[in-house]
C-alpha positions as CSV (number, residue, x, y, z in Angstrom):
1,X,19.2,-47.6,-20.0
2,X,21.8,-47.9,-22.5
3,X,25.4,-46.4,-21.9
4,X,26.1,-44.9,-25.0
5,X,23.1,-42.7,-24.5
6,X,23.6,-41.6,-20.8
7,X,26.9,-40.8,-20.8
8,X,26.1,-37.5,-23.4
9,X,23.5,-36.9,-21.3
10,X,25.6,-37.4,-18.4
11,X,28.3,-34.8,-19.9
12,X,26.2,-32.2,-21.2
13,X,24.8,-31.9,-17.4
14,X,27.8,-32.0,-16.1
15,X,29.4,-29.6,-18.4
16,X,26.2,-26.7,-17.9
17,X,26.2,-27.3,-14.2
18,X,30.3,-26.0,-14.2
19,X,29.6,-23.0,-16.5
20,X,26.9,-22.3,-13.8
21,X,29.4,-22.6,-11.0
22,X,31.9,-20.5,-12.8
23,X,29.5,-17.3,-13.3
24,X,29.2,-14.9,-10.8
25,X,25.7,-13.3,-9.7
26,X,25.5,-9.3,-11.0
27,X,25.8,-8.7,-7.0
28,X,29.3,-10.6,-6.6
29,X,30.4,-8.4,-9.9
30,X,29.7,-5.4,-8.4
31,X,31.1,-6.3,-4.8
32,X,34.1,-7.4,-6.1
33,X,34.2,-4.6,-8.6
34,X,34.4,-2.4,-5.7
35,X,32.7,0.6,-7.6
36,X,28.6,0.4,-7.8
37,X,27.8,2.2,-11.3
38,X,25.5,5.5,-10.3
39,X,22.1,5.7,-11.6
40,X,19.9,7.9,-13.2
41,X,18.1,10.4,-11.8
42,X,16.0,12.2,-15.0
43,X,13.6,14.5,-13.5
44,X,13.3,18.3,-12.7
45,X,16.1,19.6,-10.0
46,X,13.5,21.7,-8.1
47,X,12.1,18.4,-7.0
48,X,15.4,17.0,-6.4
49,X,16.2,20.1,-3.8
50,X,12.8,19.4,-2.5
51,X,13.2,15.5,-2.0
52,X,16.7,16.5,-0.8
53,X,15.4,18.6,2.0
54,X,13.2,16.3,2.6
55,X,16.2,13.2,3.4
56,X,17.8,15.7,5.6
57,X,14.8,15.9,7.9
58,X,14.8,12.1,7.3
59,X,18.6,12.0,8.6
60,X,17.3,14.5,11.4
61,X,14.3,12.2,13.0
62,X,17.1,8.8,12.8
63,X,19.1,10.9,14.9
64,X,17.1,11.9,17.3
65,X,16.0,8.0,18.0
66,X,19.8,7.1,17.9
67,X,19.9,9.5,20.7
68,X,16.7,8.0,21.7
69,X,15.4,11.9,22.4
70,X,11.6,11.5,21.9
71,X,10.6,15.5,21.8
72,X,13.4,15.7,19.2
73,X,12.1,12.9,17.1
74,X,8.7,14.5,17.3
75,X,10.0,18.0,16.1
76,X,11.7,16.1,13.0
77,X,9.1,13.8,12.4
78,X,6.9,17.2,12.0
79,X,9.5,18.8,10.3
80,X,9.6,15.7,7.6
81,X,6.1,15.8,7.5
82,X,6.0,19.4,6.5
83,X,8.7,18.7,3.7
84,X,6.7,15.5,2.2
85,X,3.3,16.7,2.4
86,X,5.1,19.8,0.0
87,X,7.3,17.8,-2.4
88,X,6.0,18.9,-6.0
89,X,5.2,15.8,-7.2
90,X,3.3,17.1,-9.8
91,X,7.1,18.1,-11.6
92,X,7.7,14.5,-12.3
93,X,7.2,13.9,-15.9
94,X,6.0,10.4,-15.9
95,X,2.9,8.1,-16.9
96,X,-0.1,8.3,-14.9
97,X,-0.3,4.8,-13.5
98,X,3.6,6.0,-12.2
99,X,3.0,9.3,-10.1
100,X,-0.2,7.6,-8.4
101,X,2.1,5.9,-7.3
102,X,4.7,8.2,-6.0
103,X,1.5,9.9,-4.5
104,X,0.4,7.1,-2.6
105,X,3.8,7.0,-1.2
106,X,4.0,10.5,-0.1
107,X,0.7,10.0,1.6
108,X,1.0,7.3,3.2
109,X,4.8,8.7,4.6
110,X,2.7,11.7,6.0
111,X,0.3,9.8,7.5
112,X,2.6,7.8,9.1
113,X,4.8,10.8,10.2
114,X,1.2,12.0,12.3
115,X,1.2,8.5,13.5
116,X,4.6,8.9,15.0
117,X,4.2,11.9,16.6
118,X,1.5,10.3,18.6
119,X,2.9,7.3,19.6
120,X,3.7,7.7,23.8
121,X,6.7,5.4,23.4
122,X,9.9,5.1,21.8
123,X,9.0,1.5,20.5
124,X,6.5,3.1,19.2
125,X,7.8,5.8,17.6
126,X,10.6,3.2,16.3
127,X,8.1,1.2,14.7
128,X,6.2,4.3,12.6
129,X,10.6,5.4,11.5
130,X,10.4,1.7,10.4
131,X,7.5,2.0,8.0
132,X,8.7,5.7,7.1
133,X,12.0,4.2,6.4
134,X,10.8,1.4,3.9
135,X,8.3,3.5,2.0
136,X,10.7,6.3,1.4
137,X,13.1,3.8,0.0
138,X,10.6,3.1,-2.6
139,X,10.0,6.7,-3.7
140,X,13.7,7.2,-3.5
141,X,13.9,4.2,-5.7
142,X,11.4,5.1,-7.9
143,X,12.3,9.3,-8.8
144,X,16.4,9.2,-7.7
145,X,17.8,11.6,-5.9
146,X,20.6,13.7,-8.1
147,X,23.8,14.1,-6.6
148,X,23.3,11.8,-3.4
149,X,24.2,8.2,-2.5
150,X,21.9,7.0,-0.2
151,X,22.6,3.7,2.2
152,X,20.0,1.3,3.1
153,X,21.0,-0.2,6.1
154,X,19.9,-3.0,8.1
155,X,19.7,-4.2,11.9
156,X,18.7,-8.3,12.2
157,X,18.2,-7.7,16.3
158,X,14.9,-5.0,15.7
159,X,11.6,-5.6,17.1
160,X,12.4,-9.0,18.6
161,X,14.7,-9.9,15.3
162,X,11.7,-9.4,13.1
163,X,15.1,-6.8,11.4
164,X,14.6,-3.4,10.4
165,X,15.5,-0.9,7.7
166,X,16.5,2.4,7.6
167,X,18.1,4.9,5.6
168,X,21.6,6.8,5.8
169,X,23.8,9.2,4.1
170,X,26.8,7.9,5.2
171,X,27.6,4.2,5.4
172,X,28.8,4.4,9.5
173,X,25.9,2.5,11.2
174,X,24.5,4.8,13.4
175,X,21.0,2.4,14.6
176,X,18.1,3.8,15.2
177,X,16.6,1.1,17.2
178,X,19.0,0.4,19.7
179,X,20.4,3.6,20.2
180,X,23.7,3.7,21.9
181,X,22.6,0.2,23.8
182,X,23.7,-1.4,20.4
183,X,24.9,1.6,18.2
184,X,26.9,0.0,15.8
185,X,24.3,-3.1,15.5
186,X,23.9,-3.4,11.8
187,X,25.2,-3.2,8.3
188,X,25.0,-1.6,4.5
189,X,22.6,-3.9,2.6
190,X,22.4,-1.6,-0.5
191,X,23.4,1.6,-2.0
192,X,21.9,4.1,-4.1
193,X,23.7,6.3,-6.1
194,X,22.6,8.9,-8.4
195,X,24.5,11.0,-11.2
């Protein structure tokens, strides 16, 4: 090849490949920002209170496994059952295609919240909070929750470091599947806060 035409080429590579290097990912911007920007949550505050009581019960069943007190966690896995299987879903103004959706989630939460309560062991019961955990993420995600922030948190150790998430309202890791053999195992992978 001829010199005069690689170097150019040489530079321009050269050159993009710095600009690259110099730009920081959105995540890095907001870490080092400090301050996460809250999100919108745009639909009816009935079903915010609704979806609200129905985290607290949420916050109530991840205690009960930190304290790893099964007859607890099956009183407030029924107790979130209860408050999912009554969330007025049908408040959300959004396309069609969307609150299938929502409703597939809520359904599947409350069928996993009667799998739970069956489950004979803790593992067990760990295991259905796990799947709870990760599918009320996405409706979380997907309506908001007005007024809350809402920490997704993360243990690498869970079911034979497979890693599991779960859900907080306060960024302390409290884990839900070690309980107090490995309490503080863990940390704040994401945040979600709503206007």
């Amino acid at each position: 090849m001829n010199f005069k035409v690689c170097l150019p080429a040489g530079l321009l590579i050269l050159g993009i490949a710095l600009f690259a290097c110099n730009q920081q990912a959105p995540e890095e911007k907001e870490a080092a920002g400090g301050v996460a920007e809250a999100l919108q949550a745009p639909y009816s505050q009935v079903f915010y209170d609704s979806l609200g009581a129905t985290m607290q019960s949420y916050y109530k069943l991840s205690d009960a496994l930190v304290q790893a007190d099964s007859t607890a966690a099956n009183t407030a896995a029924a107790a979130l059952k209860g408050h999912v299987d009554s969330l007025p879903v049908t408040l959300l103004q959004m396309d069609s295609s969307h609150l299938a959706n929502i409703t597939g989630i809520t359904g599947s939460v409350s069928a996993e919240l009667a799998g739970l309560a069956g489950e004979s062991t803790l593992e067990g019961k760990r295991a259905s909070f796990q799947m709870v955990s990760d599918m009320l993420f996405d409706l979380v995600k997907n309506t908001g929750l007005k007024g809350h922030t809402i920490y997704h948190q993360y243990c690498p150790m869970a079911f034979d470091d497979k890693g599991a998430y779960w859900l907080s309202d306060k960024a302390d890791i409290q884990n839900p599947y070690f309980g107090h053999k490995m309490l503080t195992c863990g940390e704040t992978k994401d945040s979600l806060i709503y206007k």
